[in-house]
N, C-alpha and C positions, 0 to 999 in steps of 0.2 A: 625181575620177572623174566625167566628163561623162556616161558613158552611161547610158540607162534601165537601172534595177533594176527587174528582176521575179520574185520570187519564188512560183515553183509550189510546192504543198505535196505532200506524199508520195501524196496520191490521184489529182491531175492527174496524176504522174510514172510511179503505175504505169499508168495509163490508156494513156498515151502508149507505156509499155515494150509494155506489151498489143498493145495494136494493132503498135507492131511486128516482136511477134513472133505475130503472124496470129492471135492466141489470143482476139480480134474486132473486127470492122468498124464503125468508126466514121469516117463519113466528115469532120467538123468535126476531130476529133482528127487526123485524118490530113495536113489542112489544114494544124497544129498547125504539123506540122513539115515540111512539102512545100519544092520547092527553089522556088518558086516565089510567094516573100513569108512563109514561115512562120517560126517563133522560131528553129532553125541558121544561114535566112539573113542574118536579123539579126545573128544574132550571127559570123557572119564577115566581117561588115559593119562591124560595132564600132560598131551603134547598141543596141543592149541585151545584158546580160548576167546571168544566171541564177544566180546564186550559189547553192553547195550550204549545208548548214547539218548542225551535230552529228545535229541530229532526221533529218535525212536518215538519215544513217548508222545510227544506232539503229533507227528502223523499217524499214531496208530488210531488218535480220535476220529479220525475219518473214516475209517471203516463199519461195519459192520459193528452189532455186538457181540457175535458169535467170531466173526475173521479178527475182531480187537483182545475177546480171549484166550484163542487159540495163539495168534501171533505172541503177545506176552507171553504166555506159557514157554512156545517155543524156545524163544529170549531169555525169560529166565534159566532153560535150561541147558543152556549154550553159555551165558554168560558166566555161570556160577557163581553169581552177588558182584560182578567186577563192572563196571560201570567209567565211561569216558567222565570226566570232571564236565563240567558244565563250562561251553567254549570261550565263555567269557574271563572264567579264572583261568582256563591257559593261555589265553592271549597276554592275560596280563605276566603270568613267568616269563614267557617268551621277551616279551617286553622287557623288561625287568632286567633279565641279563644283557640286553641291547645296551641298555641303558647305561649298567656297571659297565660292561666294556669298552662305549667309547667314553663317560663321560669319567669313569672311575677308574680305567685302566684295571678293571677286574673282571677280564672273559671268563665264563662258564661255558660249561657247555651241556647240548638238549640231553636230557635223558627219560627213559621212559617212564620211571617210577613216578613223573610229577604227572602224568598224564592222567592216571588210575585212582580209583577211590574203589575199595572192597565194603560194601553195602553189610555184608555179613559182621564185620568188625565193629563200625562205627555208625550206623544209621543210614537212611537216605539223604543223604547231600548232592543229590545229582546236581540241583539250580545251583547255581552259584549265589550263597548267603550277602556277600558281600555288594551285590549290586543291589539299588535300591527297589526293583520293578521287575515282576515275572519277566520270564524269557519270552512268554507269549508276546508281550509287553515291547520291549524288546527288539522282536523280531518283526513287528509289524514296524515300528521307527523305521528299523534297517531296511526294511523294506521299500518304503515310502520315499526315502532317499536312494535307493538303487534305482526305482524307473526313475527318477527324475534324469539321475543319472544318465541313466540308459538313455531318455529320449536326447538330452544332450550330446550327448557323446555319439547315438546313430546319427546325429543330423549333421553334426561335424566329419563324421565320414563317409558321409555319402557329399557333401561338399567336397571333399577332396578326391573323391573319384569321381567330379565331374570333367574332369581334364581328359579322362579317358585312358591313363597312364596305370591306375588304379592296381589291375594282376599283374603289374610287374613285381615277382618276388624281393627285389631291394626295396621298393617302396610301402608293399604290405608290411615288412618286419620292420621297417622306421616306424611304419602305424600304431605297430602294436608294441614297441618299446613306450613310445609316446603314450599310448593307450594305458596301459599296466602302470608307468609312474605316475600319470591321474587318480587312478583307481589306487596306488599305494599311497600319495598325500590325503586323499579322499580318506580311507579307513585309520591314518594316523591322527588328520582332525579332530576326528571322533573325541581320540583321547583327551586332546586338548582341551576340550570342552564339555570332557565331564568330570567337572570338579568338584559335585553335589555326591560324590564315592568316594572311598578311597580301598583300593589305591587305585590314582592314575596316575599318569608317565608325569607330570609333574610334581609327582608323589616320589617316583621314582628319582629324577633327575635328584632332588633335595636329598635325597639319598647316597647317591652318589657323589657328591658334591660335599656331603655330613654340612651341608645347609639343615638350622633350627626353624620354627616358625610355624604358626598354625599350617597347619595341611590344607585347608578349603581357602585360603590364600597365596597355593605354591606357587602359581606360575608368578604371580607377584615379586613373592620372596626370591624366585630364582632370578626376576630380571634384575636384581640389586647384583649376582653375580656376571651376568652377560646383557647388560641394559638393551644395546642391539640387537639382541637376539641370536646375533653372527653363528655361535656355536650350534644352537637349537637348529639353525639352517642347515648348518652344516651337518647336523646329525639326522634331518631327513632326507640328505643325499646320499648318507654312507653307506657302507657296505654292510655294517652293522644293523641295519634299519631292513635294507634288504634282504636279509638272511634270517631276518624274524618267518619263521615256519609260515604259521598264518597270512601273516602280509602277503610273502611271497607266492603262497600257491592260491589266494583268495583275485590278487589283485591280476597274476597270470591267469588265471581261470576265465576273470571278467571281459578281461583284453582280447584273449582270444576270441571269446565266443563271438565276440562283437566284430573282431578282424578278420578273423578267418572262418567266419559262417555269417557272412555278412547277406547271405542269402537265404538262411533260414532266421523266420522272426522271433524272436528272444520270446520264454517262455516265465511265467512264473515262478516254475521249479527249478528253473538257472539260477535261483538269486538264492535256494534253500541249497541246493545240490554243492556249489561255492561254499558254503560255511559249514558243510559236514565234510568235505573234502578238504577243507582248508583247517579242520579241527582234527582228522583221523590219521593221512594223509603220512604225517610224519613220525605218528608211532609203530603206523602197521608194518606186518610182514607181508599181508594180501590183503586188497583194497577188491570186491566184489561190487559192482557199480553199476549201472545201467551202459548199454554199448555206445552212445553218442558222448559221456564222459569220459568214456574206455579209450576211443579214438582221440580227444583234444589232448588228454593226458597224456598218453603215449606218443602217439605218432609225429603231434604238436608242441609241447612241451620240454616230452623226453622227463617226464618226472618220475618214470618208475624208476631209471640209471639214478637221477640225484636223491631220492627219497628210498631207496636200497628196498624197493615193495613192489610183489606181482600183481599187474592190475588185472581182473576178469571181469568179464560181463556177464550178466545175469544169460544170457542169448543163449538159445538151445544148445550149439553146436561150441560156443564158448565154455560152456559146463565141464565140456570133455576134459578139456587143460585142468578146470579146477579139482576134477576129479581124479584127475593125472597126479598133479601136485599132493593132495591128500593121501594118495596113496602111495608115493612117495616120503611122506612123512610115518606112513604106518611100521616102514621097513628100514626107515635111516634108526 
C-alpha cells in the first residue's frame, strides 16, 4: 500500500460531519475537505487514504442520528472500503513475530499490509472473528481492569511523592520507566489467560518451539519444555516483547499520563484513546488526534521520530500544519 495513511480520530471526524452539515463554521475545517486540495481530493487522487477503525464505529453510536450518518458517510468516503483490522487480531501478529523471534530465532519484521482489510474485496470483517466476545464486550473487560489499574497505580505515586523529591526530573523518568513495565506485564497477562481462543501467545510459543498438543492446554504442554518457566520470564523482559508496536505505545501512553500529568485526573477516554493509538500508531503516516495526546506523544514520548508519523491535533491553529502538509502532498 504506497499511499499516505492518515488516520482522523472520532473528534476531527465529527468536526468535519458538523461543519457539514452547517451545524458550524469553521473555515480550516471546511478547507479540510474542499475540492480544491482537501483530504476527498486526495483521496480520489490515490495519494492518501483515511482508513476507518472498529473505535470509529463504536463511538459513532453516541452521537446523534443525523451527526452518526453524516459522520459514516464522511468515513466511508475517505476510507474507500479500507478498514484497520480489528485491534485484537493485530496484537496478535505483532505478538506472534515477538514470539518466533525470540523463542524461534525467526525475526519478521512489521509491515503494513497486515494492518489493512479492503471491505470492498472480502466482506466486513472489521471485529475480529477469532475472538470469542464482541469488542463491545471486550472493551468494557479492558476497561474495568484499567481503573483498577489506574487507581492502584495513582495511589502508589502519590505515595512516592510524599517525600517531596517527587519534580525531580531523574526521579519522575525512574516513575515512569517503573510505570510502563507494569502496564507492559499487565497487557501481556492478558494473553496468558486467554486460552478459551486461539490464538494466544501460548499458541504461539508451541509454534515456535514446533511443540504438538491440544492448543486450550498450551501453556501446559509448553511448561514440559521450560517447567520453570525461566525462558517465558525472560521473554517478558526482552527487547523483543518491548518492541511489540502495541505494548509499546499502549503501555508508554499509560505511564505517562499517570507520571507526567499527575496533576490532571485521568479521564475515561485515556483508557479508549490508548488503544486507538496503540492500534494506528505504527502504520500511519499522520496520526490526527486530539491536542492533550498530541503533546504526551511528541513532546513526552518523542513517538512521532520512532513511529516515522506526523502528529496533528484537531486544534484550530493546529489545522494549519495539516493543511500545510496536504498540500504538500498535492504537489510532490
Amino acid at each position: 500500500m504506497d499511499k499516505k495513511i492518515v488516520y482522523l480520530d472520532q473528534n476531527v471526524l465529527s468536526f468535519i460531519a458538523k461543519v457539514k452539515l452547517g451545524q458550524i463554521k469553521e473555515e480550516r475545517v471546511e478547507r479540510l475537505f474542499s475540492a480544491s486540495g482537501g483530504l476527498e481530493t486526495l483521496v480520489k487522487g490515490g495519494r492518501i487514504i483515511c482508513p476507518e477503525s472498529v473505535f470509529h464505529r463504536i463511538e459513532s453510536e453516541l452521537g446523534s442520528d443525523i451527526l452518526k450518518t453524516k459522520l459514516l458517510e464522511t468515513l466511508r468516503q475517505l476510507s474507500q472500503g479500507i478498514s484497520f483490522r480489528d485491534w485484537r487480531g493485530l496484537v496478535d501478529v505483532q505478538m506472534q513475530r515477538a514470539v518466533e523471534g525470540f523463542f524461534g530465532g525467526r525475526p519478521s519484521v512489521l509491515s503494513r499490509s497486515e494492518a489493512f482489510h479492503d471491505k470492498t474485496t472480502g466482506g466486513d470483517i472489521l471485529f475480529c472473528r477469532e475472538w470469542p466476545c464482541h469488542p463491545l464486550q471486550e472493551l468494557e473487560r479492558l476497561k474495568r481492569l484499567y481503573k483498577e489499574r489506574w487507581e492502584g497505580l495513582r495511589k502508589e505515586t502519590m505515595e512516592s511523592a510524599s517525600g517531596g523529591q517527587r519534580g525531580l526530573p531523574e526521579l519522575t523518568n525512574k516513575l515512569f520507566r517503573q510505570q510502563r513495565g507494569r502496564e507492559r506485564q499487565a497487557l501481556v497477562k492478558g494473553y496468558l489467560l486467554q486460552e478459551d481462543r486461539r490464538p494466544c501467545l501460548s499458541t504461539y510459543i508451541m509454534e515456535a518451539y514446533h511443540l504438538g498438543g491440544p492448543r486450550r492446554n498450551g501453556l501446559e504442554v509448553y511448561k514440559t519444555r521450560d517447567p520453570d518457566l525461566k525462558r517465558l520470564v525472560a521473554f517478558m523482559d526482552s527487547g523483543w516483547l518491548k518492541a511489540v508496536p502495541f505494548v509499546d505505545v499502549v503501555s508508554s501512553l499509560n505511564a505517562a499520563i499517570l507520571v507526567y500529568e499527575e496533576a490532571r485526573e485521568p479521564e475515561e477516554g485515556d483508557f479508549y484513546d490508548s488503544l486507538i493509538v496503540g492500534t494506528v500508531l505504527p502504520y500511519c503516516d499522520v496520526l490526527v488526534t486530539d491536542n492533550f495526546l498530541k503533546g504526551i506523544l511528541v513532546k513526552r514520548l518523542g513517538f512521532h521520530v520512532k513511529y516515522h508519523v506526523e502528529v496533528f491535533s484537531g486544534k484550530g491553529s493546529e489545522l494549519e500544519g495539516l493543511l500545510a502538509y496536504l498540500g504538500g502532498l498535492m504537489v510532490s
